[in-house]
N, CA, C and O atoms as a DFTB+ gen file, in Angstrom:
324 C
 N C O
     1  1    -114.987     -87.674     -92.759
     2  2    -114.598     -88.902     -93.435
     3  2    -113.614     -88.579     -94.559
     4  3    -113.955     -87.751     -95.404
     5  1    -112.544     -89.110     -94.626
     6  2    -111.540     -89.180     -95.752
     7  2    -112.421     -90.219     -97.018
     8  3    -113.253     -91.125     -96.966
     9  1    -111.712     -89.506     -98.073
    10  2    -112.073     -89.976     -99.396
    11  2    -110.840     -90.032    -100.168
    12  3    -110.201     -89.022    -100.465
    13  1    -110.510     -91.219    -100.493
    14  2    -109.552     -91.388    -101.253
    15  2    -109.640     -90.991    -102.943
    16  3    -110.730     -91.038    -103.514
    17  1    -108.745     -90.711    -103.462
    18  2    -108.762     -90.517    -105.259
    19  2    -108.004     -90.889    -105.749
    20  3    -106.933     -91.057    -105.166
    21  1    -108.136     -91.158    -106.859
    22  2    -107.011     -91.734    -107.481
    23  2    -106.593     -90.354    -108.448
    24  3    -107.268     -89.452    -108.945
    25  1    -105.133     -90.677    -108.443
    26  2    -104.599     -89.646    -109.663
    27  2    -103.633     -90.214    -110.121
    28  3    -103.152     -91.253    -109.671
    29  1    -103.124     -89.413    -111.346
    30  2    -101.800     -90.220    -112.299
    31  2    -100.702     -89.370    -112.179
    32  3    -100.815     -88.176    -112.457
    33  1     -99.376     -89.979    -111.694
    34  2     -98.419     -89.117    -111.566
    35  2     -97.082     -89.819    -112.252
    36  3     -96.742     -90.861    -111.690
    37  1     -96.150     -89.344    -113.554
    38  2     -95.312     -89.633    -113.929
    39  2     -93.820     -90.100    -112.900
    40  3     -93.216     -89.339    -112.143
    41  1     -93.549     -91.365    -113.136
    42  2     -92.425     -91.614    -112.778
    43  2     -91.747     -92.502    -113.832
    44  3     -92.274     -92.975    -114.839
    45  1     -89.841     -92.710    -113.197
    46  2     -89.400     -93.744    -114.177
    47  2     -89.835     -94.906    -114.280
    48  3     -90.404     -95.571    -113.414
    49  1     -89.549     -95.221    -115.473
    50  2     -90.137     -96.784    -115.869
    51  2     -89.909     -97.474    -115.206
    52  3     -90.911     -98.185    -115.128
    53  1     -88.811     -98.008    -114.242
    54  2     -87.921     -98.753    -113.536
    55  2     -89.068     -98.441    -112.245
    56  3     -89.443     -99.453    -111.652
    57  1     -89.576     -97.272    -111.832
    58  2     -90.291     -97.541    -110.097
    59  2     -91.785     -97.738    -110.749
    60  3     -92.611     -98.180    -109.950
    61  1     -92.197     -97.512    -111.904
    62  2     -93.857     -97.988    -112.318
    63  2     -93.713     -99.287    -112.154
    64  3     -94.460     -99.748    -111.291
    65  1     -92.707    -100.379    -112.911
    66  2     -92.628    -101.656    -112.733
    67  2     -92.344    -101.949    -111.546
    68  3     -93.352    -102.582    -111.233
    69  1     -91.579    -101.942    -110.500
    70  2     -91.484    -102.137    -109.103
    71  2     -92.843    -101.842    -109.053
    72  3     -93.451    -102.836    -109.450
    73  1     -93.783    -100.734    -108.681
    74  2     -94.927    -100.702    -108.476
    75  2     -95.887    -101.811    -108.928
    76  3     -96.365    -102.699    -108.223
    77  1     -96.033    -101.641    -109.936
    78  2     -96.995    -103.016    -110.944
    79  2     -96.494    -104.055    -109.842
    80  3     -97.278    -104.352    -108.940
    81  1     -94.824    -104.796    -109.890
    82  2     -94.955    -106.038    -109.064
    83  2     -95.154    -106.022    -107.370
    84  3     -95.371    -106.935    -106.573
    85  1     -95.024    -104.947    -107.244
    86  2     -95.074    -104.845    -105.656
    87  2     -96.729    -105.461    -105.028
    88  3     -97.852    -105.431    -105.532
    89  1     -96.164    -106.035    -103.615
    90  2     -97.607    -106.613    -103.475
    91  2     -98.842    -105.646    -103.091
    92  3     -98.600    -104.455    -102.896
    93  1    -100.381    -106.218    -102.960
    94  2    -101.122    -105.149    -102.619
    95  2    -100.714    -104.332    -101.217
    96  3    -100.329    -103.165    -101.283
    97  1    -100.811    -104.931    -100.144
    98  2     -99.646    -104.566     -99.215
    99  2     -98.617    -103.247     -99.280
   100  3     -98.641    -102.102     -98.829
   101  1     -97.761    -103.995    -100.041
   102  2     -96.197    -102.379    -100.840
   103  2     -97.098    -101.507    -101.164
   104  3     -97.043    -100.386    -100.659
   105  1     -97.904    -101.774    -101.887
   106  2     -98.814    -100.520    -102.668
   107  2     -99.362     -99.968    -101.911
   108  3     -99.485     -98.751    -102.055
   109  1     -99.791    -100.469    -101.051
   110  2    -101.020     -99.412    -100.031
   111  2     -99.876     -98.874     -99.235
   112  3    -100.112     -97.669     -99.152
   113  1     -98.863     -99.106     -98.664
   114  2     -97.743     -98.565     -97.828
   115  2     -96.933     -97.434     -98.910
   116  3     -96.557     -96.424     -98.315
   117  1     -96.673     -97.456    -100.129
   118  2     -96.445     -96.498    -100.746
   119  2     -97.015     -95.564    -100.961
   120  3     -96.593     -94.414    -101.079
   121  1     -98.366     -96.086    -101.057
   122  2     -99.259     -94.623    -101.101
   123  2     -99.634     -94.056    -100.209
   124  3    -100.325     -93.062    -100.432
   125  1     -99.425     -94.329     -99.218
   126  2     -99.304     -94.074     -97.716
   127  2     -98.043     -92.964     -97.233
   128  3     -98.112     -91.851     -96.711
   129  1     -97.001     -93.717     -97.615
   130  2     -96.509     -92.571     -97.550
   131  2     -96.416     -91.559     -98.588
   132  3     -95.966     -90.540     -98.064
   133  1     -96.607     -91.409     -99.647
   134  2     -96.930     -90.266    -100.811
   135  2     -97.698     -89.461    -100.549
   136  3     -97.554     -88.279    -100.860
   137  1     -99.260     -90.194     -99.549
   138  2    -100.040     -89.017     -99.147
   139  2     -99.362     -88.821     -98.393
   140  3     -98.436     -88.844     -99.203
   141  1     -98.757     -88.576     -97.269
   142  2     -97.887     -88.110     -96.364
   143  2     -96.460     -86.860     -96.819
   144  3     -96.081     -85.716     -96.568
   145  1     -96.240     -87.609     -97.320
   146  2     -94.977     -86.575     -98.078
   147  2     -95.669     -85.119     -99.107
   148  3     -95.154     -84.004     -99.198
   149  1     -97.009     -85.623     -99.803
   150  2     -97.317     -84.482    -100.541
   151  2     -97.999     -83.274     -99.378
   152  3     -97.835     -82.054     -99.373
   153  1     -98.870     -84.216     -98.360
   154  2     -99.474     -83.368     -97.229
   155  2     -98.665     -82.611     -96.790
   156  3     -99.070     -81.476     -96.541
   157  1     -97.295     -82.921     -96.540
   158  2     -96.410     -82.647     -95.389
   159  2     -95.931     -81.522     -96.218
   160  3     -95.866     -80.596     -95.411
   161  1     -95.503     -81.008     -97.548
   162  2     -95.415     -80.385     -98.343
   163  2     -96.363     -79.238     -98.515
   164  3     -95.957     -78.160     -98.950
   165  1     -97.641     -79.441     -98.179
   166  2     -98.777     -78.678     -98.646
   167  2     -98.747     -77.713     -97.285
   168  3     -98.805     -76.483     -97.303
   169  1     -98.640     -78.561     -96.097
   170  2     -98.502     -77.903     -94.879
   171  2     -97.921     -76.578     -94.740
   172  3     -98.452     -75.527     -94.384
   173  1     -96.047     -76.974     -95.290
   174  2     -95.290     -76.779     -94.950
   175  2     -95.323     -75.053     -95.982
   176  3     -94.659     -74.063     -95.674
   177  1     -96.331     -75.160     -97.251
   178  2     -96.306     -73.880     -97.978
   179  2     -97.047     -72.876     -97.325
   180  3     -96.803     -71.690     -97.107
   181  1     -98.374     -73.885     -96.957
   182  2     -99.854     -73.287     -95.868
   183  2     -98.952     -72.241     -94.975
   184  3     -99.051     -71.016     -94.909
   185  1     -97.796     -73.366     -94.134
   186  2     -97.545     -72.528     -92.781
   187  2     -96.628     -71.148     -93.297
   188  3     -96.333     -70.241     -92.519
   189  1     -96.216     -71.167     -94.835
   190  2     -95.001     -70.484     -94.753
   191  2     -95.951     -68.912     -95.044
   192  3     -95.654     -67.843     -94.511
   193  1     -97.088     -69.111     -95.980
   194  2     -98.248     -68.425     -96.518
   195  2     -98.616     -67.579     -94.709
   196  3     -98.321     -66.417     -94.428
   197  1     -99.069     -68.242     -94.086
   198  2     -99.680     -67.891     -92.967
   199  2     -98.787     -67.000     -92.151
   200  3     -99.250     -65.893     -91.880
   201  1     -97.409     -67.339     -91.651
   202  2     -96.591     -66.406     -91.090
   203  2     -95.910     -65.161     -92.223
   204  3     -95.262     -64.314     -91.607
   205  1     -95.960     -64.947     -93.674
   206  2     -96.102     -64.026     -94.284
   207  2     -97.260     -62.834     -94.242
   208  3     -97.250     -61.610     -94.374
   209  1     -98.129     -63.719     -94.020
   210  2     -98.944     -62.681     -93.784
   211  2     -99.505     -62.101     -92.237
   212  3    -100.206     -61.099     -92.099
   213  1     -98.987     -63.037     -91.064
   214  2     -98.303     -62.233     -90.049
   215  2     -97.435     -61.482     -89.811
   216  3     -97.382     -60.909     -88.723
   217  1     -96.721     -61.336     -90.570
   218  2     -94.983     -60.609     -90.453
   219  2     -95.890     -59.372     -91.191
   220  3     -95.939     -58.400     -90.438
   221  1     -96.504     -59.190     -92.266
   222  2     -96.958     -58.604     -93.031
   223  2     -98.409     -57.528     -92.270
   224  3     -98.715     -56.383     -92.606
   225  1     -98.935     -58.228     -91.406
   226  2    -100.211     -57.575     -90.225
   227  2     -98.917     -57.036     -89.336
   228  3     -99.039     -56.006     -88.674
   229  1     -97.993     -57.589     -89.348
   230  2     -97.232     -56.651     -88.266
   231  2     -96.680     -55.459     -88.266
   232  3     -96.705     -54.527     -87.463
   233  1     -96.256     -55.599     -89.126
   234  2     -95.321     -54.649     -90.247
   235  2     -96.520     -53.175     -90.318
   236  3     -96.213     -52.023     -90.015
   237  1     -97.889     -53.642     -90.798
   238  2     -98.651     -52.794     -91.120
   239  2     -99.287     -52.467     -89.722
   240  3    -100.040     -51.494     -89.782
   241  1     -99.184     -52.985     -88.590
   242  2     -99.370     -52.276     -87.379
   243  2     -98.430     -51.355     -87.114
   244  3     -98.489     -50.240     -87.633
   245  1     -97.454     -51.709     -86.278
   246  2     -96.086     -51.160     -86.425
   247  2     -95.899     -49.716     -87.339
   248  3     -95.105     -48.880     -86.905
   249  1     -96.478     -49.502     -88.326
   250  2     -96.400     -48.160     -89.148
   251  2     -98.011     -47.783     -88.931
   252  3     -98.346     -46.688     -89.382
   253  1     -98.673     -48.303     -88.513
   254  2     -99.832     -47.547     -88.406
   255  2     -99.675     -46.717     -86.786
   256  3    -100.066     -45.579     -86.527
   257  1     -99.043     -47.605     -85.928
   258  2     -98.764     -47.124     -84.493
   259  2     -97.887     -45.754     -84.825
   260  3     -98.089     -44.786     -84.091
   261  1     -96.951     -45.639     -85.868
   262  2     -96.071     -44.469     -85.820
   263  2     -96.772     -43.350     -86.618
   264  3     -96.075     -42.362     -86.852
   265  1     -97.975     -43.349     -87.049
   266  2     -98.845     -42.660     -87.733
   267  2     -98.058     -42.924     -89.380
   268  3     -98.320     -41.899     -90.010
   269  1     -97.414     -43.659     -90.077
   270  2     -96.884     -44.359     -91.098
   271  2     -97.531     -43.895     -92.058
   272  3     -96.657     -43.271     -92.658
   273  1     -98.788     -43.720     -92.818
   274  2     -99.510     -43.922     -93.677
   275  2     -99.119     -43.924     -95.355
   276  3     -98.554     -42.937     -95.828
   277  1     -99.402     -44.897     -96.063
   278  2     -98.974     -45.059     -97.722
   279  2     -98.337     -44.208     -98.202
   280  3     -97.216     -44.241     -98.709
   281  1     -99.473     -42.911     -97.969
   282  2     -98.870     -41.629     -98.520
   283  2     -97.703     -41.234     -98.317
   284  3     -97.022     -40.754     -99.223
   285  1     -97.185     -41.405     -96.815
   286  2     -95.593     -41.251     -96.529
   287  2     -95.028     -42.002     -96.909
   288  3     -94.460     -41.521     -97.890
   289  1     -94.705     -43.159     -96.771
   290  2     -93.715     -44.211     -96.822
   291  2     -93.827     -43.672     -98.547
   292  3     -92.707     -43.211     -98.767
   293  1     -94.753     -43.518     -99.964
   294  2     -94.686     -43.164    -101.251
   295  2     -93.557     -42.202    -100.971
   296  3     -92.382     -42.537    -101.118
   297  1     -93.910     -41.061    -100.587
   298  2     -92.712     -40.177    -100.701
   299  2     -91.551     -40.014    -100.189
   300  3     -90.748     -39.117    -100.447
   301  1     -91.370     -41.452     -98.966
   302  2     -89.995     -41.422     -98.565
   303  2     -89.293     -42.458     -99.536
   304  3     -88.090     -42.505     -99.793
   305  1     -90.278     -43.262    -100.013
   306  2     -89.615     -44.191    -100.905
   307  2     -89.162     -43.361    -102.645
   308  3     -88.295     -43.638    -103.475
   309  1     -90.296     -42.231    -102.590
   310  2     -89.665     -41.734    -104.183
   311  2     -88.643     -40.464    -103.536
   312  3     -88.123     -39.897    -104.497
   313  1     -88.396     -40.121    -102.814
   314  2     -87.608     -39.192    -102.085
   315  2     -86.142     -39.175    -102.798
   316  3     -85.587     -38.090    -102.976
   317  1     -85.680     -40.082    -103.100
   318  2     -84.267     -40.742    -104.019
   319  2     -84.300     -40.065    -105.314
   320  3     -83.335     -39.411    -105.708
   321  1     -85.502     -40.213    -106.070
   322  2     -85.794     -39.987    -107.098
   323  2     -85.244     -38.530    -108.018
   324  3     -85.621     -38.352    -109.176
């Protein structure tokens, strides 16, 4: 079951008043799409989070398959040094 909440979010004065007169109707269709747009947003970080840390399981396969281990990659990376 969804549960709605209320929260307070700053906008210009000019779309609070449109809001205030808008009918109950506008209002429920605005917030309609707001949950939509913030979801679609939340998704969109979720999915970016999730294939980072696939690229990232890969990466760490991939050097584990070549026998890779920390210890090397440390000293090929301070190798410059």
């Amino acid at each position: 079951m969804i549960t709605n909440e209320e929260i307070t979010i700053k906008v210009p004065s000019e779309v609070a008043e449109a809001y205030r007169n808008a009918t109950e109707d506008e209002r429920e269709q605005i917030e309609a799409r707001l949950a939509v747009l913030l979801k679609s947003s939340m998704t969109s970080k979720q999915e970016a989070i999730a294939k980072l840390r696939q690229t990232m399981d890969e990466i760490g396969r991939r050097a584990a398959e070549r026998d890779l281990t920390p210890e090397i990659l440390e000293s090929i990376l301070n190798d410059g040094e």
